[in-house]
C-alpha positions in Angstrom: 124.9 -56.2 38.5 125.9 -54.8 35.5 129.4 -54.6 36.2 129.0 -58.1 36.1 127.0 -58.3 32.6 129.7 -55.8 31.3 132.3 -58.4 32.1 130.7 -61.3 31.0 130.1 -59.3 27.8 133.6 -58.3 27.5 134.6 -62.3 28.2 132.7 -63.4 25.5 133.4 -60.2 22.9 137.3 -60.9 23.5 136.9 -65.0 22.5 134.6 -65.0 19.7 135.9 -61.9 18.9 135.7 -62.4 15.1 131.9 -65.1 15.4 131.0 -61.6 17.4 128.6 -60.0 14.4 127.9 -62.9 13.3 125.8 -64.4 16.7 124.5 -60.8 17.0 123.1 -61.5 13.4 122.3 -64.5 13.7 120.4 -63.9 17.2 118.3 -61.1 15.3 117.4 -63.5 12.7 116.1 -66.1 15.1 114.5 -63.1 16.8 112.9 -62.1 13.1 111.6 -65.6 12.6 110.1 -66.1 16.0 108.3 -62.5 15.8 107.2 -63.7 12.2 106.2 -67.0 13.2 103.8 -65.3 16.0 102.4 -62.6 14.0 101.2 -65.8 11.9 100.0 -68.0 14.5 98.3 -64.5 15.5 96.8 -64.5 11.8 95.5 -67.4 11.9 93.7 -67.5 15.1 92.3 -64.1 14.0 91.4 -65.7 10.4 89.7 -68.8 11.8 87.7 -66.3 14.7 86.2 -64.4 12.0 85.0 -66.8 9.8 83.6 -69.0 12.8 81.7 -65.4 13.4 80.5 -65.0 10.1 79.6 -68.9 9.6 77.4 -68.1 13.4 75.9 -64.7 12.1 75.1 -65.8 8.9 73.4 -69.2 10.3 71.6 -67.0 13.0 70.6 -64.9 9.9 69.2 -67.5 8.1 67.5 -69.3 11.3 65.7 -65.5 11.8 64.4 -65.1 8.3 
């Protein structure tokens, strides 16, 4: 199997020789922006839990007193 990967690699490496760093870069900056674009989505979700907590704690706060 990774005879086969080496190959392909080598395929590929030998064509677009000289596009070769630049899809590796490119590939790690779509791999940057996706990891970026989850840690936000992440954020957020994490964001809008709390303050759904604190809106509920403080309204069962106020309900008690």
């Amino acid at each position: 199997m990774t005879a086969v990967i080496k190959r392909i690699f080598r395929f590929f490496y030998s064509v677009y020789r000289r596009y070769f760093l630049m899809l590796v870069a490119v590939a790690v900056a779509v791999a940057a922006v996706a990891v970026a674009a989850a840690a936000t989505t992440i954020t957020i979700f994490a964001v809008a839990i709390a303050a759904t907590a604190i809106t509920t704690i403080t309204t069962i706060d106020g309900i008690i007193i």
